[in-house]
VONULUM-52728 format. One record per residue (C-alpha): residue number from 1; residue in one letter; z, x, y. Coordinates in steps of 0.02 Angstrom, whole numbers, m for minus. Each point is the difference from the previous one (the first is absolute). Layout:
! residues N
{NUM,a,{Z,X,Y}}
...
//
This chain:
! residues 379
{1,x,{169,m1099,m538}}
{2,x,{101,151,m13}}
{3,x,{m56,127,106}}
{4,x,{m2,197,m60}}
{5,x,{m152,54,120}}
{6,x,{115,77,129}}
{7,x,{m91,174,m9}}
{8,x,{m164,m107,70}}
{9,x,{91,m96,140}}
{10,x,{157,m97,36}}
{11,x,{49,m173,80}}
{12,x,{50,24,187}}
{13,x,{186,1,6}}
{14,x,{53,m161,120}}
{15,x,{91,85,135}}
{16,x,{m129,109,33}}
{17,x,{m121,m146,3}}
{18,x,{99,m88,125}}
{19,x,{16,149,120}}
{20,x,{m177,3,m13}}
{21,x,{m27,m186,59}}
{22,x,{143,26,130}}
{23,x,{m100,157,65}}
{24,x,{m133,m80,m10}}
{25,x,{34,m135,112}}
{26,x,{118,104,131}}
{27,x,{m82,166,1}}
{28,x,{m187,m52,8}}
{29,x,{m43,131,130}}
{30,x,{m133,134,m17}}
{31,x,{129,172,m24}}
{32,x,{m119,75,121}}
{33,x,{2,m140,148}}
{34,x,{83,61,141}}
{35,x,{94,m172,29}}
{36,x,{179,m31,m45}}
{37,x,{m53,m104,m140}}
{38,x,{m119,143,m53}}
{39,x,{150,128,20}}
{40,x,{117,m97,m117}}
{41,x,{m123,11,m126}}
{42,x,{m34,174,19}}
{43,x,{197,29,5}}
{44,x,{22,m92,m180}}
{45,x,{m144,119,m65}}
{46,x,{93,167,48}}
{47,x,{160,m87,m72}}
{48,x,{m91,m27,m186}}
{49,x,{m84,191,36}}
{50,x,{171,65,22}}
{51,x,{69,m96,m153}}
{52,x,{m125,51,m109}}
{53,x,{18,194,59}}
{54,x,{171,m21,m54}}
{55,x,{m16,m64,m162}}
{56,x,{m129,138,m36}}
{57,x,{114,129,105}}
{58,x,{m125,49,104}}
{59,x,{m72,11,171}}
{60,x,{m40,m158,87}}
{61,x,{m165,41,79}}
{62,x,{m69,43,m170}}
{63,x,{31,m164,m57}}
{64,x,{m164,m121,9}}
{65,x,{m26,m199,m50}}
{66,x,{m171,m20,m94}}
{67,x,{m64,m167,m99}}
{68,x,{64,84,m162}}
{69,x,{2,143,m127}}
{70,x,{m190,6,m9}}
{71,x,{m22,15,169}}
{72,x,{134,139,39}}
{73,x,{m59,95,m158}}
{74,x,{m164,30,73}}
{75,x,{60,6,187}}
{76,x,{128,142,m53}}
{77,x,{m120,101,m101}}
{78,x,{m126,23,153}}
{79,x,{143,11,114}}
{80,x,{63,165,m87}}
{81,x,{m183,60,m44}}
{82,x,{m27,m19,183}}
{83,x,{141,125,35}}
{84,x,{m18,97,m138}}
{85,x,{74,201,2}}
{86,x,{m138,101,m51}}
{87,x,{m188,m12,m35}}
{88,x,{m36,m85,m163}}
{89,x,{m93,m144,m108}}
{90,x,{105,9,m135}}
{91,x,{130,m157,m42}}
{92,x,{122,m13,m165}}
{93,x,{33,m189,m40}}
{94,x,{47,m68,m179}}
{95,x,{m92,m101,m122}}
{96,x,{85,m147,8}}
{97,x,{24,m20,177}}
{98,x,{m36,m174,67}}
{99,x,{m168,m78,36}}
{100,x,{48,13,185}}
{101,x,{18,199,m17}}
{102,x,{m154,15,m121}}
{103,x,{m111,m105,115}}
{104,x,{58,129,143}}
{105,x,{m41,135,m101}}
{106,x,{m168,m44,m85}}
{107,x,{m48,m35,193}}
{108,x,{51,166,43}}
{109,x,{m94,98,m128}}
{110,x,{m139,m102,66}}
{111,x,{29,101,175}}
{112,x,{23,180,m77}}
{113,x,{159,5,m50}}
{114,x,{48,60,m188}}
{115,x,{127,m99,m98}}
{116,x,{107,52,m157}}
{117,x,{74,m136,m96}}
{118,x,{163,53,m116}}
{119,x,{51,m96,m133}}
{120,x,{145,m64,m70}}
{121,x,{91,88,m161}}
{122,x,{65,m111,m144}}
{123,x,{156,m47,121}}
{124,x,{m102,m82,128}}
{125,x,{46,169,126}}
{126,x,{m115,125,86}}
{127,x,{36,171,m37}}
{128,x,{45,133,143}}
{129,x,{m74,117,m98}}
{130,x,{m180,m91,m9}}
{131,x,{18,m47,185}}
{132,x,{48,192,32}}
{133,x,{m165,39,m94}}
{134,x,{m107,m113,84}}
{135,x,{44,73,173}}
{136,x,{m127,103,85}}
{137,x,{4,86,171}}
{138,x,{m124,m135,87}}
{139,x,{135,m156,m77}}
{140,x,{57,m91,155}}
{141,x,{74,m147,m74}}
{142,x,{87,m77,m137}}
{143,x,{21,m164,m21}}
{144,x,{115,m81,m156}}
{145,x,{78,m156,m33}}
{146,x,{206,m8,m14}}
{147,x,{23,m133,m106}}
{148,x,{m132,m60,m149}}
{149,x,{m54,m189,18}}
{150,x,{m29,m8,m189}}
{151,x,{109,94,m100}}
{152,x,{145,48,136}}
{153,x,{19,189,m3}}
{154,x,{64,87,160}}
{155,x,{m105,144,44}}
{156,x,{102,176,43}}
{157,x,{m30,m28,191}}
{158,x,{117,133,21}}
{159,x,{m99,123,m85}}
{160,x,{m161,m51,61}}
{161,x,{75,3,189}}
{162,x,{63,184,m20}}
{163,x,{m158,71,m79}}
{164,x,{m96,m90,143}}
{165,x,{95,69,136}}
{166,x,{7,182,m56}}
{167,x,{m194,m17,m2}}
{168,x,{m25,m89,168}}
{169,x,{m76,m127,m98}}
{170,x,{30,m196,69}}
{171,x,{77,m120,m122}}
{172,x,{m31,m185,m6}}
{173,x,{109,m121,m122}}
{174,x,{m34,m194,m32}}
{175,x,{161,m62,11}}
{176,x,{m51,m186,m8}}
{177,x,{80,m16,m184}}
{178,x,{187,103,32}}
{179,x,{34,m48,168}}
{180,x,{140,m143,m21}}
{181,x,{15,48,m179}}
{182,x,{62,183,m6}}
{183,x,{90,99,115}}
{184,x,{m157,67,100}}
{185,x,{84,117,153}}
{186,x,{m10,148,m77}}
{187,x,{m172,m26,m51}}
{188,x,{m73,m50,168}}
{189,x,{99,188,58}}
{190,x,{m122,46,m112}}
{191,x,{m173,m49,59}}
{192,x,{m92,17,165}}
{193,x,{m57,m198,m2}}
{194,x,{40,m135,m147}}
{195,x,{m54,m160,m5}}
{196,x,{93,m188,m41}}
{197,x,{m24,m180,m24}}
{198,x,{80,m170,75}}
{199,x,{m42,m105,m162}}
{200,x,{70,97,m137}}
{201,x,{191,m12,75}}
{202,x,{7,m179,36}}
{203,x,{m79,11,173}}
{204,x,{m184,m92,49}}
{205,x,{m159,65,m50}}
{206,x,{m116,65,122}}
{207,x,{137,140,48}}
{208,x,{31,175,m29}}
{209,x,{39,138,76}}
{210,x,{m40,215,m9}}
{211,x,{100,150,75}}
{212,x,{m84,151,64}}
{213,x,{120,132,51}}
{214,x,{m4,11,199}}
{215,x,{m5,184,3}}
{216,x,{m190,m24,m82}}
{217,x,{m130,m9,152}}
{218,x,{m95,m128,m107}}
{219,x,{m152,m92,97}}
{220,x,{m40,m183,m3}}
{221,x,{m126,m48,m134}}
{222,x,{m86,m109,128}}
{223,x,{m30,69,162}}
{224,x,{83,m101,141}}
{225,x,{132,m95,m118}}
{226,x,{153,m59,125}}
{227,x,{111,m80,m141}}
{228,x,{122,80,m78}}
{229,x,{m35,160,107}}
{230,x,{m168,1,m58}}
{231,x,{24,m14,m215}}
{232,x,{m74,m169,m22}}
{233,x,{m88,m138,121}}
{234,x,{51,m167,8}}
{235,x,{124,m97,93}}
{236,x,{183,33,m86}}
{237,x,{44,m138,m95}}
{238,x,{196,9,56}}
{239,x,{53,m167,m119}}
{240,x,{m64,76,m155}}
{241,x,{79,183,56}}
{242,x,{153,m85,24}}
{243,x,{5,m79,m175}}
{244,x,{m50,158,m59}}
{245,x,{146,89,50}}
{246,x,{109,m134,m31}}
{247,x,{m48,20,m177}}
{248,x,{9,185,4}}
{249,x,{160,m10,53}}
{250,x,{75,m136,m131}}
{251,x,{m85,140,m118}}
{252,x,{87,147,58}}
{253,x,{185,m103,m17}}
{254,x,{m32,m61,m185}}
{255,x,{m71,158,m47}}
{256,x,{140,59,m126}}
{257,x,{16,m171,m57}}
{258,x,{m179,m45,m43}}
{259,x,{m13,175,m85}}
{260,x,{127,m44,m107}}
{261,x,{m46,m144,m40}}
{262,x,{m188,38,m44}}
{263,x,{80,141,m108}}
{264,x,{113,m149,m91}}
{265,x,{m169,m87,m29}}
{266,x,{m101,117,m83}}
{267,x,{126,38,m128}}
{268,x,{21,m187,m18}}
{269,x,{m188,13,m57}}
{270,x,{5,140,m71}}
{271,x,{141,m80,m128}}
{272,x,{m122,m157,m8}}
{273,x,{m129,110,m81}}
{274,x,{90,96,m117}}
{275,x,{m70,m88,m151}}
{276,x,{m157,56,32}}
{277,x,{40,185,m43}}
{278,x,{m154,105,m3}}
{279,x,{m142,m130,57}}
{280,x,{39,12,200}}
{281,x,{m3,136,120}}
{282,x,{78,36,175}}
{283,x,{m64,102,112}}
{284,x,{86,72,123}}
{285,x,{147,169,11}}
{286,x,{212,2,24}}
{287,x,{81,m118,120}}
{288,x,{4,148,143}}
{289,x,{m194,m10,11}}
{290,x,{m4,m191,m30}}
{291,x,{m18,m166,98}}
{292,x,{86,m98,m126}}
{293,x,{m64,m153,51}}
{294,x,{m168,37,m63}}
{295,x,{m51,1,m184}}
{296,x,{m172,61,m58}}
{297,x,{m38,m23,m159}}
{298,x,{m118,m53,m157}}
{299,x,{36,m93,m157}}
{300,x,{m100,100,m158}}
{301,x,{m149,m112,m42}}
{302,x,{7,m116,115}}
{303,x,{m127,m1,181}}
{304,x,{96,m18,164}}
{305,x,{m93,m133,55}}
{306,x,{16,m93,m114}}
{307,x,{176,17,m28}}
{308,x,{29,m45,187}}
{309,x,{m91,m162,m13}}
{310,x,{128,m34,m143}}
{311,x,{131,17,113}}
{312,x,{m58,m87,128}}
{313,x,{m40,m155,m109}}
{314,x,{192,19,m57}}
{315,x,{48,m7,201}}
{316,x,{22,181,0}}
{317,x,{m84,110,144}}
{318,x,{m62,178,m32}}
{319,x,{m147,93,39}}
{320,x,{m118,132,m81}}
{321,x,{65,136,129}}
{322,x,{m50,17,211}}
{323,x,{m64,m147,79}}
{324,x,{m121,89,82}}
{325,x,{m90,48,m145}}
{326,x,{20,m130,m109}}
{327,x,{m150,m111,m46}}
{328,x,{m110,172,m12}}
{329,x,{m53,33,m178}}
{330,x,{54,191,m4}}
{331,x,{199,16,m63}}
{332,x,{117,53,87}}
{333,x,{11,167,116}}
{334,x,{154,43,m76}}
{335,x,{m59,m11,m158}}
{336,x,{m149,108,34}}
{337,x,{120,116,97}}
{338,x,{103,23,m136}}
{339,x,{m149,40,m134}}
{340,x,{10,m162,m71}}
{341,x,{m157,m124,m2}}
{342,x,{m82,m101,m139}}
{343,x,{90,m148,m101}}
{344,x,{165,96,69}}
{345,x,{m30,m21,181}}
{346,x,{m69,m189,m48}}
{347,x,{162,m29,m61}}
{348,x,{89,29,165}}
{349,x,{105,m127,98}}
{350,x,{136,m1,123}}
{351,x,{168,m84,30}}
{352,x,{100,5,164}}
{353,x,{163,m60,57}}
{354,x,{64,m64,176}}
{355,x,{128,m89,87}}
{356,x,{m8,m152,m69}}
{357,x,{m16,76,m184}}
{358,x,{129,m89,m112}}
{359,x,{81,68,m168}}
{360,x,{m32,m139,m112}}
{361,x,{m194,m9,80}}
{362,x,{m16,187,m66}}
{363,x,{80,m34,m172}}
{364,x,{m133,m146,m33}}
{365,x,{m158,124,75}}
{366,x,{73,137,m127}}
{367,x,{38,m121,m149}}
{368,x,{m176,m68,31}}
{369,x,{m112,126,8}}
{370,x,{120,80,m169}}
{371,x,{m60,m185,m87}}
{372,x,{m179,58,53}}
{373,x,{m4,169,m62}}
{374,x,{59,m42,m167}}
{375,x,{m125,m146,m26}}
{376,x,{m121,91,43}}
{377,x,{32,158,m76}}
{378,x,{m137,m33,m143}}
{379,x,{m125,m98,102}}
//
């Protein structure tokens, strides 16, 4: 089967797999055990912390391993609302944030806290100006995505970071979709705590990792937490860190290249459905505020679904849009972000390129799905 699902996970690239068996094996200690063999593990752990503060450009000690994206989502959000710079129950999040964020968040309004959601405009972007209007004095926290899992756009970060900071209000990104795939120092400059996953740059599943910015007194979310100076419990799982940041690193050095070559493939597909003129649409903005390797889209007439199961009986993996909310019966967040729901939003599915992501594979996906749209047309 040929495999365009990379936005939902990718395979475990094989020299970080066998670092992880080697570490595995040599470096079994508990990172806390005062032993030598304890201390070796505990030196490979601030080894991957200091790789991974480079690669983000920033400070070490604000660098900490969780069991994924999920998990440092929620762990940075109460980290920061547990330090946060003025009184206030107010947070700013958008609309199609993951289900990890909107959990967080529906559990927070829950506890007092108020939550505006901001939706997307017809490019798949918040607006500064609606997040400048949705600002009150008693917002302590903002909390929005970098990179789009569905449709790819790349959020003004920037923007966001500077209207933040000028109101002492503490700003959260996901970065579990851009990091590996866009150049992402500048953006975590930008934030007081972000948040990344092992699985979606070739690395194993069941890691992650968040930054909080060390000059933020945050407080442990449970009490008495040694690990990881007190972010998460849990013995560290060194291996699976270690494979992490392998991976991370492999990322970092064929950045350029797999940008390019992502951008190479979607105007391969792109070409592929030319035919189809007017009866597909693309969602998404300009190449600056795009991860090219991720096509949302929706051919006119025809359900997402069902044109994914097509696909896959032709060998051909896509998906309907996040993994973690397919299989519910609403449509997409993005969709609903972006005012779009109904047949429309039905009609959604998503294509995403990787690695191992060849030119002729794209060329039959395109030429395919083309030959479906046009048999279909009048059905």
């Amino acid at each position: 089967m040929k495999y365009f699902d990379y936005a939902a996970t990718c395979p475990l690239d094989q020299e970080a797999a066998e670092l992880y068996v080697k570490a595995a094996t040599d470096y079994y200690g508990n990172s806390q055990s005062l032993h030598d063999i304890g201390s070796s593990s505990a030196e490979l752990l601030k080894t991957c912390r200091r790789t991974m503060a480079s690669i983000l450009d920033v400070e070490p000690t604000g660098v900490f391993f969780t069991s994924g994206g999920s998990e440092s989502n929620f762990l940075a959000i109460h980290a920061l609302l547990s330090a946060k710079r003025k009184s206030g129950r107010h947070i700013v999040t958008g609309m199609a944030e993951h289900s990890s964020i909107t959990n967080v968040m529906k559990k927070l309004e829950e506890d007092g806290y108020e939550v505006t959601y901001l939706p997307l405009n017809s490019n798949g972007l918040i607006e500064t100006r609606l997040l400048e209007e949705a600002l009150r004095e008693d917002t302590v926290l903002v909390s929005i995505q970098h990179g789009n899992p569905e449709i790819g756009t790349l959020q003004p970060l920037n923007e966001i970071g500077s209207i933040c900071r000028d109101r002492e209000i503490l700003f959260h990104s996901d970065c579990v979709q851009t990091f590996g795939k866009t150049r992402i120092k500048e953006a975590a400059s930008m934030v007081d705590a972000l948040s990344l996953s092992g699985h979606k740059i070739y690395g194993p599943k069941g890691t992650g990792a968040a930054y909080v910015n060390p000059r933020i007194g945050w407080k442990p979310f449970i009490p008495g937490t040694s690990h990881e100076s007190g972010f998460r419990p849990g013995t560290v799982n060194v291996p699976a860190i270690l494979a992490l940041t392998a991976a991370a690193q492999k990322a970092e050095t064929v950045l350029c290249e797999a940008m390019e070559q992502h951008l190479v493939l979607r105007k391969l597909f792109m070409k592929g459905l030319s035919p189809l003129k007017n009866q597909v649409t693309i969602y998404g903005t300009d190449e600056k505020q795009q991860l090219s390797g991720i096509i949302g889209m929706r051919i006119h007439g025809l359900e997402g679904q069902w044109v994914m199961l097509e696909c896959n009986r032709q060998g051909y993996a896509i998906s309907t849009g996040s993994a973690c909310h397919t299989g519910l019966l609403a449509p997409s967040k993005t969709m609903a972000a972006m005012g779009i729901e109904g047949k429309q939003a039905k009609e959604f599915f998503r294509i995403s390129f990787g690695r191992q992501t060849q030119k002729e594979d794209v060329s039959g996906l395109s030429a395919f799905l083309a030959k479906t749209a046009v048999k279909n047309r009048y059905n």
